[in-house]
Each structure stands twice: as structure tokens, then as C-alpha cells.
Chimera marker file (.cmm) of the C-alpha trace (Angstrom):
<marker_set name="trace">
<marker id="1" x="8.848" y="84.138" z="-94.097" r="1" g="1" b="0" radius="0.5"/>
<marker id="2" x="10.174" y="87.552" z="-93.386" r="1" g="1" b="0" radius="0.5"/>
<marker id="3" x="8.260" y="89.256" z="-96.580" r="1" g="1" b="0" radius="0.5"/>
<marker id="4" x="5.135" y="87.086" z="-95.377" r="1" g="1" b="0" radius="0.5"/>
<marker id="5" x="4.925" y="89.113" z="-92.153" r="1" g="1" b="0" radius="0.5"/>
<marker id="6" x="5.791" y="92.453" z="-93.402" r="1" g="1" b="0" radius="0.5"/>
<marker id="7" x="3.424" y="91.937" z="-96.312" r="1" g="1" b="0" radius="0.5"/>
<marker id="8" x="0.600" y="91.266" z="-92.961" r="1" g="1" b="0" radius="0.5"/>
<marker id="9" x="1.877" y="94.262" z="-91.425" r="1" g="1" b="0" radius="0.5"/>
<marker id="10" x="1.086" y="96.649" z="-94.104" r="1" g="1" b="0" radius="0.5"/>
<marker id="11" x="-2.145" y="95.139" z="-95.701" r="1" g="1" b="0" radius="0.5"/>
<marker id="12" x="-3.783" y="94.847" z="-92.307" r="1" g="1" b="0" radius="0.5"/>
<marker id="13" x="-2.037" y="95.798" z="-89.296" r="1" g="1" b="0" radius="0.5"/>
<marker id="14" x="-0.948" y="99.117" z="-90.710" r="1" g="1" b="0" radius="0.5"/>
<marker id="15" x="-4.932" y="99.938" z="-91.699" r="1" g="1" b="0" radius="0.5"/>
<marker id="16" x="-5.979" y="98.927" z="-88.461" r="1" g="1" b="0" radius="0.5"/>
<marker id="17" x="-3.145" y="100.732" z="-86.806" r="1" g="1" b="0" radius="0.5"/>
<marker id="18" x="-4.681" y="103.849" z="-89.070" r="1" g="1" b="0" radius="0.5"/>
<marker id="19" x="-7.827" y="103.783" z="-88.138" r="1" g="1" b="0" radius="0.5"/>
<marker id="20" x="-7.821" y="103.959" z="-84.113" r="1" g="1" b="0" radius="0.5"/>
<marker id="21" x="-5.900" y="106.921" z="-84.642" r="1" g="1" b="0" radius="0.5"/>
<marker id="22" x="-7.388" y="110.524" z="-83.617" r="1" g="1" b="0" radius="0.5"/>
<marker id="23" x="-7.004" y="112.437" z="-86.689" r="1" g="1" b="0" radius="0.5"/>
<marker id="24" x="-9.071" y="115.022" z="-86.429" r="1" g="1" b="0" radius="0.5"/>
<marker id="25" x="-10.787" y="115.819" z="-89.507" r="1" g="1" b="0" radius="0.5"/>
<marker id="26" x="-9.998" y="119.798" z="-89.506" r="1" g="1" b="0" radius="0.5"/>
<marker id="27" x="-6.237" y="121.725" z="-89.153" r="1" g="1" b="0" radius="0.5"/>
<marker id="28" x="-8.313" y="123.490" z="-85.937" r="1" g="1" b="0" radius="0.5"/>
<marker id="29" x="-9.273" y="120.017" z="-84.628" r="1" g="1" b="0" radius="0.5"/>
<marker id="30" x="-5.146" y="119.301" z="-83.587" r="1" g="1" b="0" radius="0.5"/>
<marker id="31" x="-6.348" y="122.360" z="-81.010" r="1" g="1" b="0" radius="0.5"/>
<marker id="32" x="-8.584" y="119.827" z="-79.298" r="1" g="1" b="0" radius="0.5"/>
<marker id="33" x="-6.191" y="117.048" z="-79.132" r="1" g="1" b="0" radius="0.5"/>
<marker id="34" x="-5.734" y="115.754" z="-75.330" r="1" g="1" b="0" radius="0.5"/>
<marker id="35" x="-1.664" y="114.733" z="-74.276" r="1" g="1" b="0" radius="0.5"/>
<marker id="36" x="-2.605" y="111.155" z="-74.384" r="1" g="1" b="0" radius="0.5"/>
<marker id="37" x="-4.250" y="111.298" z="-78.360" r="1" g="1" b="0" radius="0.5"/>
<marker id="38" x="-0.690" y="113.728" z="-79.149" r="1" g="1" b="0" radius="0.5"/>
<marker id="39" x="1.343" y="110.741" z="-77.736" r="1" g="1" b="0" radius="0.5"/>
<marker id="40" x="-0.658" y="108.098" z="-79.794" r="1" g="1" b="0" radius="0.5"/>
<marker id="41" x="0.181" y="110.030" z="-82.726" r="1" g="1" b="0" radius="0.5"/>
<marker id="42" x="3.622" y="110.786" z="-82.134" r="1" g="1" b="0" radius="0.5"/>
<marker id="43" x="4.990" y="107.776" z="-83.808" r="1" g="1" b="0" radius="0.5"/>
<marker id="44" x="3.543" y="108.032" z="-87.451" r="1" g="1" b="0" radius="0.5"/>
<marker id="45" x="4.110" y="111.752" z="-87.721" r="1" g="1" b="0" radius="0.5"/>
<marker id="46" x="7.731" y="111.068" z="-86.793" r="1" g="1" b="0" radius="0.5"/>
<marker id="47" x="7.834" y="108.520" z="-89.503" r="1" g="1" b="0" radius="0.5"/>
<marker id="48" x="6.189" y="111.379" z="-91.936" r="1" g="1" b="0" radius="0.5"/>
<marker id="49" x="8.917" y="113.859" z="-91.100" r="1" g="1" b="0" radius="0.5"/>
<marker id="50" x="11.642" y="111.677" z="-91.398" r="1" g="1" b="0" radius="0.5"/>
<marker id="51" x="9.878" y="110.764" z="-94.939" r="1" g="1" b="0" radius="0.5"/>
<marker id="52" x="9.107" y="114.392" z="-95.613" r="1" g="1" b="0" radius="0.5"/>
<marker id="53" x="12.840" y="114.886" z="-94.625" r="1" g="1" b="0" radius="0.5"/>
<marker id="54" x="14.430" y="111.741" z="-96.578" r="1" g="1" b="0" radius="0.5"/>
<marker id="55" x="12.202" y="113.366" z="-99.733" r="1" g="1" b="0" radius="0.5"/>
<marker id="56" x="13.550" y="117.073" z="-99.307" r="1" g="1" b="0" radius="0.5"/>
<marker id="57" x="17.302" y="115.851" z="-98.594" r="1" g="1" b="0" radius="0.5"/>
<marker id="58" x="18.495" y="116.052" z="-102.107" r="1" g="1" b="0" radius="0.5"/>
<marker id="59" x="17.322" y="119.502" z="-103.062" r="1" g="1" b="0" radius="0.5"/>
<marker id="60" x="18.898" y="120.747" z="-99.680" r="1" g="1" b="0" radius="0.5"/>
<marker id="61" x="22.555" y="123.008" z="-99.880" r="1" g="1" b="0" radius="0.5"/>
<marker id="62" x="25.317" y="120.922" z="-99.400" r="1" g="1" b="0" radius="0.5"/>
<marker id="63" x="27.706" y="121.943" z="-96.635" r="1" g="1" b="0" radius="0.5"/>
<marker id="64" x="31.639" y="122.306" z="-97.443" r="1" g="1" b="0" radius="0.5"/>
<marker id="65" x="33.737" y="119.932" z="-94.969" r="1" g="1" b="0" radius="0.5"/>
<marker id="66" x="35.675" y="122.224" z="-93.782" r="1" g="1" b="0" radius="0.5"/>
<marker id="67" x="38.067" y="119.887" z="-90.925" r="1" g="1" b="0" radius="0.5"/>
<marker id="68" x="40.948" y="122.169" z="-90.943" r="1" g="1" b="0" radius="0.5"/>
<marker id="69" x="40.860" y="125.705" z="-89.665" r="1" g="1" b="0" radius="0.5"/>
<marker id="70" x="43.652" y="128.608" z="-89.642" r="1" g="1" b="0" radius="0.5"/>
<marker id="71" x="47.018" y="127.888" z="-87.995" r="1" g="1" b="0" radius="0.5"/>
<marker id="72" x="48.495" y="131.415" z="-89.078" r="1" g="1" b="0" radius="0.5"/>
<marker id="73" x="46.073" y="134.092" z="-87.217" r="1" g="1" b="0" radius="0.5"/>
<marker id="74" x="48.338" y="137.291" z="-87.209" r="1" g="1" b="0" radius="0.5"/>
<marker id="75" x="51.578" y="136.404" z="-88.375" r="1" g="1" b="0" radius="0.5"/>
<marker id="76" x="52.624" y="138.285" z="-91.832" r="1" g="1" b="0" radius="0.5"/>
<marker id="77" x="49.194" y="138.458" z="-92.620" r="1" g="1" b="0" radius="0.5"/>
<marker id="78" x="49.849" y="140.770" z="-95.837" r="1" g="1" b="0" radius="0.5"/>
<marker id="79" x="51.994" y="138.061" z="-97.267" r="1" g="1" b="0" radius="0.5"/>
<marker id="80" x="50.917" y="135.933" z="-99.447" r="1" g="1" b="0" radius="0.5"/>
<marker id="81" x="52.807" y="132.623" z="-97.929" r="1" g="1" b="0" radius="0.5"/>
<marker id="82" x="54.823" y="133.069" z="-94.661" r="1" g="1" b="0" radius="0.5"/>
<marker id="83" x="58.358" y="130.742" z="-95.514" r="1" g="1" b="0" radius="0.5"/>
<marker id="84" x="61.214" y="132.008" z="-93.264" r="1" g="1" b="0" radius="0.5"/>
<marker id="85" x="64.592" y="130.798" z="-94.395" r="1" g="1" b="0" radius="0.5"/>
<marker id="86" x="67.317" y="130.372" z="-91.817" r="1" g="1" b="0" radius="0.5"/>
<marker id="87" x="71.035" y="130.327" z="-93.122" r="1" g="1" b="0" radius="0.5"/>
<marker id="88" x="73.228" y="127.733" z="-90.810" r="1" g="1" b="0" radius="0.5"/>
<marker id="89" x="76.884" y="126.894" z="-91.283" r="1" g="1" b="0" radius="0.5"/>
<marker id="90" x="76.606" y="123.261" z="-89.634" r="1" g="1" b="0" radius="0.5"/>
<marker id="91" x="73.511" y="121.735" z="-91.352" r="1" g="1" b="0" radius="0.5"/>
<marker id="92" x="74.861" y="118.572" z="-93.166" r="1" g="1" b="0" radius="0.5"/>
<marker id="93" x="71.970" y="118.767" z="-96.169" r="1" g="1" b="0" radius="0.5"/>
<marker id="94" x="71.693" y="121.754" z="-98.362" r="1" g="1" b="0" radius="0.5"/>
<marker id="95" x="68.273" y="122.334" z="-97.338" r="1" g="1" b="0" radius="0.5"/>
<marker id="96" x="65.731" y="121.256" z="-95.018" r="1" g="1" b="0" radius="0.5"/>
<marker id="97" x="61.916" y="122.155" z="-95.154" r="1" g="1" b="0" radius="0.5"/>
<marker id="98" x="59.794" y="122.141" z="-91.955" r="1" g="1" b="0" radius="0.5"/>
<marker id="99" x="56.105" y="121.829" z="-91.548" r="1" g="1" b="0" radius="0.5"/>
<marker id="100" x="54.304" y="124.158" z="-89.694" r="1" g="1" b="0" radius="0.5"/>
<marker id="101" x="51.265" y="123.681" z="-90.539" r="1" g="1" b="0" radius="0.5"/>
<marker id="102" x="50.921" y="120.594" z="-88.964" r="1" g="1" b="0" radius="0.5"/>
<marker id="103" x="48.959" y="118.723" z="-91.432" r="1" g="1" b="0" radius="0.5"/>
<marker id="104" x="52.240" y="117.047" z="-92.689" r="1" g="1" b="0" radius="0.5"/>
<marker id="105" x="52.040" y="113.108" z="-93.280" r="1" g="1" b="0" radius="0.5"/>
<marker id="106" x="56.202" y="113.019" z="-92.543" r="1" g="1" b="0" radius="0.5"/>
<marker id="107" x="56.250" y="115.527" z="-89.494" r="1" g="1" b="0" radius="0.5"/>
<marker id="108" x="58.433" y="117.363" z="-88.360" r="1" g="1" b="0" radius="0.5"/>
<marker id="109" x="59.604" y="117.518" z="-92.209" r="1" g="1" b="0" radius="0.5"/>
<marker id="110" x="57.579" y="119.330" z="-94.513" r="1" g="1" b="0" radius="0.5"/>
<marker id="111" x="55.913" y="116.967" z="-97.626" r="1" g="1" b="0" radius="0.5"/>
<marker id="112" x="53.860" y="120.437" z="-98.875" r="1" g="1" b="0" radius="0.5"/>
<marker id="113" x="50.248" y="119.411" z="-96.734" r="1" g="1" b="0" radius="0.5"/>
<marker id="114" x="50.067" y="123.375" z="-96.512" r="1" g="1" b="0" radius="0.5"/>
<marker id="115" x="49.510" y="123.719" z="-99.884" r="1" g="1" b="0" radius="0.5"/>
<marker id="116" x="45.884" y="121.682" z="-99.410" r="1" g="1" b="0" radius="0.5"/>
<marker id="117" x="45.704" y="123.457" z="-96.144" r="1" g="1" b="0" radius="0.5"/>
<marker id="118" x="46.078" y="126.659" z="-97.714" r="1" g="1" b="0" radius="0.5"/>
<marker id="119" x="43.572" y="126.602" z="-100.430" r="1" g="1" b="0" radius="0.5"/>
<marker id="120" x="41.072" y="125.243" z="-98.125" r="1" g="1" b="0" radius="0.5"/>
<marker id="121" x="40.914" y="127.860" z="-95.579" r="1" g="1" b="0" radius="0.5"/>
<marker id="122" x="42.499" y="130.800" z="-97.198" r="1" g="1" b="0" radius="0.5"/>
<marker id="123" x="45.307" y="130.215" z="-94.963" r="1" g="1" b="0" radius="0.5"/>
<marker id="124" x="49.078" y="131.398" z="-95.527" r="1" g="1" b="0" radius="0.5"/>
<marker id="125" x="51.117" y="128.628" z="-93.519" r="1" g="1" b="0" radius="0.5"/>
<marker id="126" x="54.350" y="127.255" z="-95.683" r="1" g="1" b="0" radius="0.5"/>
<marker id="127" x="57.711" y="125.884" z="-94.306" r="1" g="1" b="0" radius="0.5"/>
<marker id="128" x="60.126" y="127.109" z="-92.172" r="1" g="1" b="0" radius="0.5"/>
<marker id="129" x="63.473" y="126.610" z="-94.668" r="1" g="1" b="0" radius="0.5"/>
<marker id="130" x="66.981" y="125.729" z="-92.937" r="1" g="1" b="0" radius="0.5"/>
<marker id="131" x="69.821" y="126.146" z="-95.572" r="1" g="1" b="0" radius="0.5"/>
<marker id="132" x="73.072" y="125.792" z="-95.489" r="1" g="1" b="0" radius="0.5"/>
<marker id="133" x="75.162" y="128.973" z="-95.261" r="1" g="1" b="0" radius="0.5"/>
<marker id="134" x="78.035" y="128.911" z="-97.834" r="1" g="1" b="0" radius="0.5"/>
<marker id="135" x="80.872" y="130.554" z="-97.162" r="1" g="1" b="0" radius="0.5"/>
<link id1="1" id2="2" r="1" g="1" b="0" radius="0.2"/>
<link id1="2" id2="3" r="1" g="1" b="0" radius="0.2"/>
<link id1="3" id2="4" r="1" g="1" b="0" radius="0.2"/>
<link id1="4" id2="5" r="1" g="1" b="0" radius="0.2"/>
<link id1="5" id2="6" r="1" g="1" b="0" radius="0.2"/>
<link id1="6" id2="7" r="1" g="1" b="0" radius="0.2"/>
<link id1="7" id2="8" r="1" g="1" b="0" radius="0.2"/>
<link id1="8" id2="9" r="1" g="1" b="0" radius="0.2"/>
<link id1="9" id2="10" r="1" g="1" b="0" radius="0.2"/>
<link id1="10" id2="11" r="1" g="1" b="0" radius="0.2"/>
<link id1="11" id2="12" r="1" g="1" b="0" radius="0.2"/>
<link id1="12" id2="13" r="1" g="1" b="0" radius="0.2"/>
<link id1="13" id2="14" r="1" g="1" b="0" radius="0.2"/>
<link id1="14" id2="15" r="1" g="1" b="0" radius="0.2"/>
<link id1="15" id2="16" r="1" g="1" b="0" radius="0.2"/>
<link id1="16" id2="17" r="1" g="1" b="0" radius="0.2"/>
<link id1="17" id2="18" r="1" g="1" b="0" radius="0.2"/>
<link id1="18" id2="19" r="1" g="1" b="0" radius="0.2"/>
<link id1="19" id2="20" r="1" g="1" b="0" radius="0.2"/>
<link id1="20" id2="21" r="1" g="1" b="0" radius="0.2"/>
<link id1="21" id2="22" r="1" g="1" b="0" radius="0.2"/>
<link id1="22" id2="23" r="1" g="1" b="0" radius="0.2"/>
<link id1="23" id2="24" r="1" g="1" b="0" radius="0.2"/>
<link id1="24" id2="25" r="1" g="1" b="0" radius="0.2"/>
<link id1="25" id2="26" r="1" g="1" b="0" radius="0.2"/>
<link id1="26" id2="27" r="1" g="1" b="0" radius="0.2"/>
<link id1="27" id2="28" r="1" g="1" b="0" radius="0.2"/>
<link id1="28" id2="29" r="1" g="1" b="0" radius="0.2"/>
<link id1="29" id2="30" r="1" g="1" b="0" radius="0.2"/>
<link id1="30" id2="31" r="1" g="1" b="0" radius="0.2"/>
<link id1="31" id2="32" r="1" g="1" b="0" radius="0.2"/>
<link id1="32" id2="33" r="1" g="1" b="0" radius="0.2"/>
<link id1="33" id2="34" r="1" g="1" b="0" radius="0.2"/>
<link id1="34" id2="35" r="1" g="1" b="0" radius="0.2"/>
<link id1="35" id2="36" r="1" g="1" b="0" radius="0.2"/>
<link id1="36" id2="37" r="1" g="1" b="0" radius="0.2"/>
<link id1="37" id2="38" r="1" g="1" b="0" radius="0.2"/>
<link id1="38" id2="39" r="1" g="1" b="0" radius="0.2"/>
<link id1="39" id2="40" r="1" g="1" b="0" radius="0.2"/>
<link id1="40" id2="41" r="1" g="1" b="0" radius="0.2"/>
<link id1="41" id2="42" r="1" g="1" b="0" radius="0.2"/>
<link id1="42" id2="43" r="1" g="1" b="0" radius="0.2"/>
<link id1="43" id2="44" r="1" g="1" b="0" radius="0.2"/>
<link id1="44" id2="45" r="1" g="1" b="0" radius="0.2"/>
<link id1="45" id2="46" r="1" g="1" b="0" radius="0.2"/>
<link id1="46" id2="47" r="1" g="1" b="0" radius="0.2"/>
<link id1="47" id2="48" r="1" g="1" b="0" radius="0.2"/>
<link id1="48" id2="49" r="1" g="1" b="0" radius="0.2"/>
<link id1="49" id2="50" r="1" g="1" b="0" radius="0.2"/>
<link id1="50" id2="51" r="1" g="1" b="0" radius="0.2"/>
<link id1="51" id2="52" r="1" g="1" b="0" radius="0.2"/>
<link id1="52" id2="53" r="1" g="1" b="0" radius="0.2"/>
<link id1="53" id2="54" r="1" g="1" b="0" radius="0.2"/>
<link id1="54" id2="55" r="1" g="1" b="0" radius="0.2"/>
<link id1="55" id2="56" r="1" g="1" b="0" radius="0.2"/>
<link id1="56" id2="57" r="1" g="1" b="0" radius="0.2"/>
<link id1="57" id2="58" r="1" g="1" b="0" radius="0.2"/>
<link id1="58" id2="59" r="1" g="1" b="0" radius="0.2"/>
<link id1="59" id2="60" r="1" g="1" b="0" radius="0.2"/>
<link id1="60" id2="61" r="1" g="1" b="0" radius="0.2"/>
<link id1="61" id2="62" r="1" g="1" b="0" radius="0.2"/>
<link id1="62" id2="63" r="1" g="1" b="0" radius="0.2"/>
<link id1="63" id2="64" r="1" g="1" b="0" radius="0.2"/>
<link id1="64" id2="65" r="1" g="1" b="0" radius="0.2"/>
<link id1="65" id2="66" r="1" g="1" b="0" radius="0.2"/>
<link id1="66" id2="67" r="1" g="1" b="0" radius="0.2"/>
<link id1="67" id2="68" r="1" g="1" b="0" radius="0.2"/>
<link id1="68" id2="69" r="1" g="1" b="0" radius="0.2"/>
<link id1="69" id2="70" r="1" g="1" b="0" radius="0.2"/>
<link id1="70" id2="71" r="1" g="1" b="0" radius="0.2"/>
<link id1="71" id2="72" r="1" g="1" b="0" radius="0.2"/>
<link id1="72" id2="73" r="1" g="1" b="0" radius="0.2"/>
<link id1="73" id2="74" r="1" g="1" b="0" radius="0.2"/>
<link id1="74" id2="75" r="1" g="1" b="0" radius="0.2"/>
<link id1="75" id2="76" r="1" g="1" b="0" radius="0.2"/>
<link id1="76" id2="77" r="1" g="1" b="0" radius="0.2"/>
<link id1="77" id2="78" r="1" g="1" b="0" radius="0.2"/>
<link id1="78" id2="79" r="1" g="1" b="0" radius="0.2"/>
<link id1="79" id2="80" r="1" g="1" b="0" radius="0.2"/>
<link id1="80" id2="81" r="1" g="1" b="0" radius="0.2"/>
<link id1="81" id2="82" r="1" g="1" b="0" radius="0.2"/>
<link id1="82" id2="83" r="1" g="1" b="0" radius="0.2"/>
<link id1="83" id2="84" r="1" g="1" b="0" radius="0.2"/>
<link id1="84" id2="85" r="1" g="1" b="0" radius="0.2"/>
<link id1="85" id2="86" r="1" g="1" b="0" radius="0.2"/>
<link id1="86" id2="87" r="1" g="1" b="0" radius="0.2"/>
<link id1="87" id2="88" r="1" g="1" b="0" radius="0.2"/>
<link id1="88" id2="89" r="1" g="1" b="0" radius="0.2"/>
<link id1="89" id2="90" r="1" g="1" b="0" radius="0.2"/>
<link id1="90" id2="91" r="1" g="1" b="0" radius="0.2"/>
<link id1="91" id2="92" r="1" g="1" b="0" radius="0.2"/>
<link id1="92" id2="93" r="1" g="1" b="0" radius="0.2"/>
<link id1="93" id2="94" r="1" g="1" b="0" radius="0.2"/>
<link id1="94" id2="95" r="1" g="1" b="0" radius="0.2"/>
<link id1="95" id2="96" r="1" g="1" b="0" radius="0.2"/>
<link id1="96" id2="97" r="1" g="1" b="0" radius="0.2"/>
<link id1="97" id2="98" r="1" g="1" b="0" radius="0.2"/>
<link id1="98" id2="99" r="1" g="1" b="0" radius="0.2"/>
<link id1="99" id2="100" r="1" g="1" b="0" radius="0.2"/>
<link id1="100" id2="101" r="1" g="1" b="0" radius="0.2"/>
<link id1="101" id2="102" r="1" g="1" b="0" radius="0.2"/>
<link id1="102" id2="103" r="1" g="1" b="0" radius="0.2"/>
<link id1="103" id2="104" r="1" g="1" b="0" radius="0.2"/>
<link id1="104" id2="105" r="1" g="1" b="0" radius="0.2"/>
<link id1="105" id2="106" r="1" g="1" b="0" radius="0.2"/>
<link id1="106" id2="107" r="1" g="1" b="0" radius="0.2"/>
<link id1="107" id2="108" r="1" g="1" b="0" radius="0.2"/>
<link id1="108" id2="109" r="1" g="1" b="0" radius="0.2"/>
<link id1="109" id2="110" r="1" g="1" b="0" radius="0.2"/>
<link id1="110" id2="111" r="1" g="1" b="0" radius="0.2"/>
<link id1="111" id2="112" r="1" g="1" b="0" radius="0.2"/>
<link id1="112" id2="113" r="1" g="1" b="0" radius="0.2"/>
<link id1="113" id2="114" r="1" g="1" b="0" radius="0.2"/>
<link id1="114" id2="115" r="1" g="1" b="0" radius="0.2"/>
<link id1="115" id2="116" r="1" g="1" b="0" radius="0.2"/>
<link id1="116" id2="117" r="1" g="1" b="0" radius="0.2"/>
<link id1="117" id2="118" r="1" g="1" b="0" radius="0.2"/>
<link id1="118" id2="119" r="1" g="1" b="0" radius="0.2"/>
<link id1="119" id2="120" r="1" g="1" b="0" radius="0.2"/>
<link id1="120" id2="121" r="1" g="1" b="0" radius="0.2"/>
<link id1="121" id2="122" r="1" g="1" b="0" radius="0.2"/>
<link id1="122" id2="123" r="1" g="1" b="0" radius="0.2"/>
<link id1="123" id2="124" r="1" g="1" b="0" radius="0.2"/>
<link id1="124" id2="125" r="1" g="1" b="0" radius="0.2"/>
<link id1="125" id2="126" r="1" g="1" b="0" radius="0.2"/>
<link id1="126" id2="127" r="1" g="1" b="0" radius="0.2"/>
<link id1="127" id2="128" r="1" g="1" b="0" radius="0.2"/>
<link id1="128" id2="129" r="1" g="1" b="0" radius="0.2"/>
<link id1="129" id2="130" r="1" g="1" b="0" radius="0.2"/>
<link id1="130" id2="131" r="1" g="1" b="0" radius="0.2"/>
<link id1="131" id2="132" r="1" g="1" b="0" radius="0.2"/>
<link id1="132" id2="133" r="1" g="1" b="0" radius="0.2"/>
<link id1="133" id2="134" r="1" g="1" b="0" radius="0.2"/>
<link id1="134" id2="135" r="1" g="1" b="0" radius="0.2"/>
</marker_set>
């Protein structure tokens, strides 16, 4: 029942629908067109652009996602990771990594999301290392 009526719709409403329309039969003849002809015509030709677009979409540049941005915008710039490792006497585990690039899946702990970060935006964000100051 469903393909019965579009099948109707294209082999005779669609011609009909095509042939009350004012296409004028020269590029100079859209000139002449009154607001009330533009607005009859409005809805095929934004069926052909989204057609024309739909055709064209393949061949267009793709666009790099790009979600994250820079966290680091002036910090050790020259460097090619900033880490900053901070000797305490009191810290129970030798080491303890820190996330500061906020990207981290275990935050506040560091699981090495800046690495991703990094190479995506040309960023230089790493840990911030606590270790354990032996005496």
C-alpha cells in the first residue's frame, strides 16, 4: 500500500506538480519572476540543492575533529613536554603521576590521556610527578 501511493505520486502527481510550475524558459526569464511564482518554486529547488549537495558531499574535504584544544598556552613553551617532579619525604608510594591535562579517564591520577591530547593539538601537557624523597 505504501509503494502503491508513492508509485502515484511520482508517475502523476509529480508531472502534474511539474507542469503548473513557472519555469521560465530562459536564465534572464528568473528576472521576471513575481514573489508569489519564487515562493511556488521554492520547494523543488530546495529539493535540487539538497540533491546537488547529497551528490557533491563525497568529493568535498573532510574536516579533522578536532574536540580538544590547548591546556598549556605559555607555560615552558620551548620544552618539549612540561613534567615537574616534586621530591616529598611523607608520600607513602614511590611515585605518583598527576593529570593535568584533564582528559584523564582516572582523574586526579594521571592514566597518560596527554599523550592523545598531545599529538592532537601539538600540545605539551604531561604529569605533574610526586616522588618520594630518599634520604
Amino acid at each position: 500500500m505504501v509503494l502503491e501511493t508513492i508509485s502515484k505520486m511520482i508517475k502523476t502527481q509529480l508531472p502534474t506538480y511539474l507542469k503548473k510550475l513557472p519555469i521560465p524558459d530562459t536564465i534572464g526569464g528568473f528576472a521576471s519572476l513575481t514573489v508569489s511564482e519564487w515562493l511556488r518554486l521554492l520547494p523543488l529547488l530546495g529539493i535540487l540543492a539538497l540533491l546537488g549537495y547529497l551528490t557533491i558531499r563525497p568529493f568535498l574535504p573532510k574536516k579533522q575533529k578536532q574536540r580538544d584544544s590547548l591546556i598549556n598556552l605559555k607555560i615552558q613553551k620551548e620544552n618539549p613536554k612540561v613534567v615537574n617532579e616534586i621530591d616529598i619525604e611523607d608520600l607513602r608510594t614511590p611515585n605518583v603521576c598527576y593529570c593535568r591535562c584533564w582528559r584523564s579517564k582516572t582523574f586526579p591520577v594521571c592514566d597518560k590521556s596527554h599523550i592523545k591530547h598531545n599529538e592532537l593539538t601539538g600540545d605539551n601537557v604531561g604529569p605533574l610527578i610526586l616522588k618520594k624523597k630518599t634520604l
